[in-house]
C-alpha positions, 0 to 999 in steps of 0.5 A: 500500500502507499503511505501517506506523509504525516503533512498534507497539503503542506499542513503537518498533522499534529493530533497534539495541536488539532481537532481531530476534525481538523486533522481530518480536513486536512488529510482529505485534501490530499486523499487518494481518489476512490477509483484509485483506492479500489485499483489498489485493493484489487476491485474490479471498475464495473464491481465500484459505484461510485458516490463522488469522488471520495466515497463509494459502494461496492456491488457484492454480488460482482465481487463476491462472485469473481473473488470466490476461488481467492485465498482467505485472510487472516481476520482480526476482531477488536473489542475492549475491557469495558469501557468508561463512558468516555471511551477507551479508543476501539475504533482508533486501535481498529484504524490504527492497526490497519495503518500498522499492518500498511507500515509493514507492507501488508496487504490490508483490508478494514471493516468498521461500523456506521456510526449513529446519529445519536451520539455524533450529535450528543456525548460520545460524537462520531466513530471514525477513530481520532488524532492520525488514526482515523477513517475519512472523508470524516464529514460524510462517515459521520453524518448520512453517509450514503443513506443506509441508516436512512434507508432502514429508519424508512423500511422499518418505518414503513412496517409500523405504517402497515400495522398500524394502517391495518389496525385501522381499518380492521376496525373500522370496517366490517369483513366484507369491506375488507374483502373488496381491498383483498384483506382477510381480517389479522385482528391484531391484539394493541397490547402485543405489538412488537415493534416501535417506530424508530429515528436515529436520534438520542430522543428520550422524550419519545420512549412512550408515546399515545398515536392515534389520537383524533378521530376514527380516520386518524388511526389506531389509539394506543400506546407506542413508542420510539426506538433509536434506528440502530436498535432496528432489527433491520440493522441486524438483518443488514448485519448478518445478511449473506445477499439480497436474497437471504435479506428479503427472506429474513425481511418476510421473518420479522414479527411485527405484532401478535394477534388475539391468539397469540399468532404471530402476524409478520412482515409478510401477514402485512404484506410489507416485505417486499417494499421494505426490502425495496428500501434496502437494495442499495443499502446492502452494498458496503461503502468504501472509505479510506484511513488517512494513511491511505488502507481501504476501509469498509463502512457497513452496518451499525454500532451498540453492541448493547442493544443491538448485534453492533457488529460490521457486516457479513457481507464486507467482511466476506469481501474484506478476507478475499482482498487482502493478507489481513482482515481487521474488523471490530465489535461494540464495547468490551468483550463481554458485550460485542466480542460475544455477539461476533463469537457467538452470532457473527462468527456463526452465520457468516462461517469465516473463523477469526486468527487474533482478537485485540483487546483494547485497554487504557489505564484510565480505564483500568484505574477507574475499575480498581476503584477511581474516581467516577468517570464522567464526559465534560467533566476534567479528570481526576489526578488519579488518572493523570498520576503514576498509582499502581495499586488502583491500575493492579486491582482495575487489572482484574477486568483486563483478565475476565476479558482475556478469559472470554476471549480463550474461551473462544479457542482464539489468542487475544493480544492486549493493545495498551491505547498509550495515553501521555500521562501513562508510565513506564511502569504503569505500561509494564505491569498492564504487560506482565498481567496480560501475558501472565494470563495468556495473551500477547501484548503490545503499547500502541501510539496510533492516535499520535503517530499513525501507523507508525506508533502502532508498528509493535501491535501490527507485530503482535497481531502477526505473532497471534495469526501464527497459531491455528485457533482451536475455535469453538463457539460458547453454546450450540444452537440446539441448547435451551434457551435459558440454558444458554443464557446461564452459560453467557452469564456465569463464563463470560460476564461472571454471574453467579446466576439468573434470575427472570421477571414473571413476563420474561420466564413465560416467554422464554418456556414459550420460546424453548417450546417453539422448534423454530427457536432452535435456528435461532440465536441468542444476543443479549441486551445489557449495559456496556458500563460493567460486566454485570448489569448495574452500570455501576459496579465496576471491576469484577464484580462477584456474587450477584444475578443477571435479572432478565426482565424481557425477551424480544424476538427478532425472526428475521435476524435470528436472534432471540433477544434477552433484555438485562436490567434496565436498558433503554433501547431509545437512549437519551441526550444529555445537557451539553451534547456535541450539536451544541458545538457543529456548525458549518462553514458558510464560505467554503460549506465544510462541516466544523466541530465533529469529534 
C-alpha cells in the first residue's frame, strides 16, 4: 500500500495541536481518489459505484462472485475491557492497526461500523477513530453517509405504517369491506405489538408515546413508542445478511405484532416485505472509505453492541478476507458485550473463523475499575488518572483478565493493545504487560492516535505473532441448547454471574420460546449495559456474587436472534445537557462541516 506523509497539503498533522476534525480536513485534501483506492485493493471498475469522488459502494454480488476461488485472510476482531463512558479508543486501535499492518507492507483490508446519529450529535460524537488514526472523508462517515441508516429508519418505518394502517381499518370496517381491498381480517391484539417506530436520534422524550389520537380516520389509539434506528432489527438483518436474497427472506421473518391468539402476524401477514426490502437494495452494498494513511476501509452496518448485534457486516467482511493478507474488523464495547455477539452470532452465520482478537485497554480505564474516581464526559479528570498509582491500575487489572478469559474461551489468542495515553508510565505500561501475558495473551503499547501507523508498528507485530497459531475455535453454546440454558452459560463464563434470575413476563416467554422448534435456528444476543460486566452500570471491576435479572425477551425472526433484555436498558437512549450539536456548525464560505469529534 502507499503511505501517506504525516503533512498534507503542506499542513503537518499534529493530533497534539488539532481537532481531530481538523486533522481530518486536512488529510482529505490530499486523499487518494476512490477509483484509485479500489485499483489498489484489487476491485474490479464495473464491481465500484461510485458516490463522488471520495466515497463509494461496492456491488457484492460482482465481487463476491469473481473473488470466490481467492485465498482467505487472516481476520482480526477488536473489542475492549469495558469501557468508561468516555471511551477507551476501539475504533482508533481498529484504524490504527490497519495503518500498522500498511507500515509493514501488508496487504490490508478494514471493516468498521456506521456510526449513529445519536451520539455524533450528543456525548460520545462520531466513530471514525481520532488524532492520525482515523477513517475519512470524516464529514460524510459521520453524518448520512450514503443513506443506509436512512434507508432502514424508512423500511422499518414503513412496517409500523402497515400495522398500524391495518389496525385501522380492521376496525373500522366490517369483513366484507375488507374483502373488496383483498384483506382477510389479522385482528391484531394493541397490547402485543412488537415493534416501535424508530429515528436515529438520542430522543428520550419519545420512549412512550399515545398515536392515534383524533378521530376514527386518524388511526389506531394506543400506546407506542420510539426506538433509536440502530436498535432496528433491520440493522441486524443488514448485519448478518449473506445477499439480497437471504435479506428479503429474513425481511418476510420479522414479527411485527401478535394477534388475539397469540399468532404471530409478520412482515409478510402485512404484506410489507417486499417494499421494505425495496428500501434496502442499495443499502446492502458496503461503502468504501479510506484511513488517512491511505488502507481501504469498509463502512457497513451499525454500532451498540448493547442493544443491538453492533457488529460490521457479513457481507464486507466476506469481501474484506478475499482482498487482502489481513482482515481487521471490530465489535461494540468490551468483550463481554460485542466480542460475544461476533463469537457467538457473527462468527456463526457468516462461517469465516477469526486468527487474533485485540483487546483494547487504557489505564484510565483500568484505574477507574480498581476503584477511581467516577468517570464522567465534560467533566476534567481526576489526578488519579493523570498520576503514576499502581495499586488502583493492579486491582482495575482484574477486568483486563475476565476479558482475556472470554476471549480463550473462544479457542482464539487475544493480544492486549495498551491505547498509550501521555500521562501513562513506564511502569504503569509494564505491569498492564506482565498481567496480560501472565494470563495468556500477547501484548503490545500502541501510539496510533499520535503517530499513525507508525506508533502502532509493535501491535501490527503482535497481531502477526497471534495469526501464527491455528485457533482451536469453538463457539460458547450450540444452537440446539435451551434457551435459558444458554443464557446461564453467557452469564456465569463470560460476564461472571453467579446466576439468573427472570421477571414473571420474561420466564413465560422464554418456556414459550424453548417450546417453539423454530427457536432452535435461532440465536441468542443479549441486551445489557456496556458500563460493567454485570448489569448495574455501576459496579465496576469484577464484580462477584450477584444475578443477571432478565426482565424481557424480544424476538427478532428475521435476524435470528432471540433477544434477552438485562436490567434496565433503554433501547431509545437519551441526550444529555451539553451534547456535541451544541458545538457543529458549518462553514458558510467554503460549506465544510466544523466541530465533529
Amino acid at each position: 500500500m502507499i503511505q501517506k506523509a504525516k503533512i498534507s497539503n503542506g499542513v503537518k498533522l499534529d493530533p497534539t495541536k488539532m481537532k481531530d476534525w481538523q486533522v481530518a480536513e486536512a488529510a482529505e485534501e490530499t486523499m487518494k481518489p476512490v477509483r484509485q483506492l479500489a485499483d489498489e485493493m484489487g476491485l474490479q471498475e464495473d464491481e465500484l459505484i461510485p458516490m463522488g469522488r471520495k466515497l463509494a459502494k461496492v456491488d457484492y454480488q460482482k465481487a463476491l462472485a469473481r473473488l470466490k476461488d481467492a485465498p482467505t485472510a487472516k481476520y482480526i476482531d477488536v473489542t475492549a475491557i469495558t469501557p468508561t463512558p468516555l471511551g477507551e479508543g476501539k475504533t482508533t486501535t481498529a484504524i490504527g492497526l490497519i495503518e500498522g499492518l500498511g507500515k509493514l507492507n501488508k496487504r490490508v483490508v478494514g471493516a468498521i461500523r456506521q456510526p449513529s446519529g445519536g451520539p455524533t450529535f450528543n456525548i460520545k460524537g462520531s466513530a471514525a477513530g481520532g488524532g492520525l488514526a482515523q477513517c475519512i472523508p470524516l464529514t460524510p462517515f459521520s453524518i448520512r453517509l450514503t443513506g443506509d441508516i436512512d434507508c432502514i429508519t424508512n423500511a422499518h418505518n414503513l412496517a409500523m405504517v402497515a400495522l398500524t394502517s391495518r389496525m385501522q381499518h380492521e376496525r373500522n370496517y366490517d369483513d366484507a369491506r375488507l374483502a373488496k381491498s383483498n384483506l382477510k381480517r389479522i385482528d391484531i391484539d394493541p397490547d402485543r405489538v412488537q415493534m416501535k417506530w424508530v429515528m436515529d436520534f438520542c430522543a428520550q422524550a419519545l420512549r412512550n408515546i399515545t398515536i392515534g389520537k383524533g378521530g376514527k380516520m386518524d388511526g389506531y389509539e394506543m400506546e407506542s413508542g420510539f426506538a433509536i434506528t440502530v436498535s432496528s432489527e433491520i440493522m441486524a438483518i443488514l448485519a448478518v445478511a449473506r445477499d439480497l436474497k437471504d435479506m428479503r427472506e429474513r425481511m418476510a421473518k420479522i414479527v411485527v405484532a401478535y394477534d388475539k391468539k397469540g399468532n404471530e402476524v409478520t412482515a409478510a401477514d402485512l404484506e410489507v416485505d417486499g417494499a421494505m426490502t425495496a428500501w434496502m437494495a442499495d443499502a446492502i452494498n458496503p461503502n468504501l472509505l479510506q484511513t488517512i494513511e491511505g488502507q481501504p476501509v469498509f463502512v457497513h452496518a451499525g454500532p451498540f453492541a448493547n442493544i443491538a448485534i453492533g457488529q460490521s457486516s457479513i457481507i464486507a467482511d466476506m469481501i474484506g478476507t478475499k482482498l487482502g493478507d489481513y482482515h481487521v474488523t471490530e465489535s461494540g464495547f468490551g468483550a463481554d458485550i460485542g466480542f460475544e455477539k461476533f463469537w457467538n452470532l457473527k462468527c456463526r452465520m457468516s462461517g469465516l473463523t477469526p486468527n487474533a482478537i485485540v483487546i483494547v485497554a487504557t489505564i484510565r480505564a483500568l484505574k477507574m475499575h480498581g476503584g477511581g474516581p467516577a468517570v464522567k464526559p465534560g467533566i476534567p479528570l481526576a489526578e488519579e488518572y493523570t498520576r503514576e498509582n499502581l495499586e488502583l491500575l493492579e486491582k482495575g487489572c482484574e477486568n483486563l483478565v475476565a476479558h482475556i478469559e472470554t476471549v480463550k474461551k473462544s479457542g482464539v489468542r487475544p493480544v492486549v493493545c495498551v491505547n498509550s495515553f501521555y500521562t501513562d508510565t513506564k511502569a504503569e505500561i509494564e505491569m498492564v504487560r506482565k498481567i496480560a501475558e501472565k494470563n495468556g495473551a500477547l501484548a503490545a503499547v500502541s501510539e496510533h492516535w499520535l503517530k499513525g501507523g507508525d506508533g502502532s508498528i509493535e501491535l501490527a507485530e503482535a497481531v502477526i505473532e497471534a495469526c501464527k497459531e491455528k485457533p482451536d475455535f469453538k463457539f460458547l453454546y450450540e444452537l440446539e441448547t435451551p434457551l435459558r440454558q444458554r443464557i446461564e452459560l453467557i452469564a456465569r463464563e463470560v460476564y461472571g454471574a453467579s446466576g439468573v434470575t427472570y421477571t414473571d413476563e420474561a420466564l413465560e416467554k422464554a418456556k414459550a420460546m424453548e417450546a417453539d422448534p423454530a427457536s432452535k435456528t435461532l440465536g441468542t444476543c443479549m441486551v445489557k449495559t456496556h458500563l460493567s460486566l454485570s448489569h448495574d452500570p455501576d459496579l465496576k471491576g469484577r464484580p462477584t456474587g450477584w444475578e443477571l435479572p432478565i426482565n424481557d425477551i424480544l424476538v427478532y425472526k428475521g435476524a435470528g436472534f432471540i433477544v434477552p433484555v438485562a436490567g434496565a436498558i433503554k433501547l431509545m437512549p437519551g441526550t444529555a445537557s451539553n451534547p456535541a450539536f451544541r458545538r457543529i456548525d458549518v462553514d458558510v464560505k467554503t460549506g465544510k462541516v466544523q466541530g465533529l469529534f
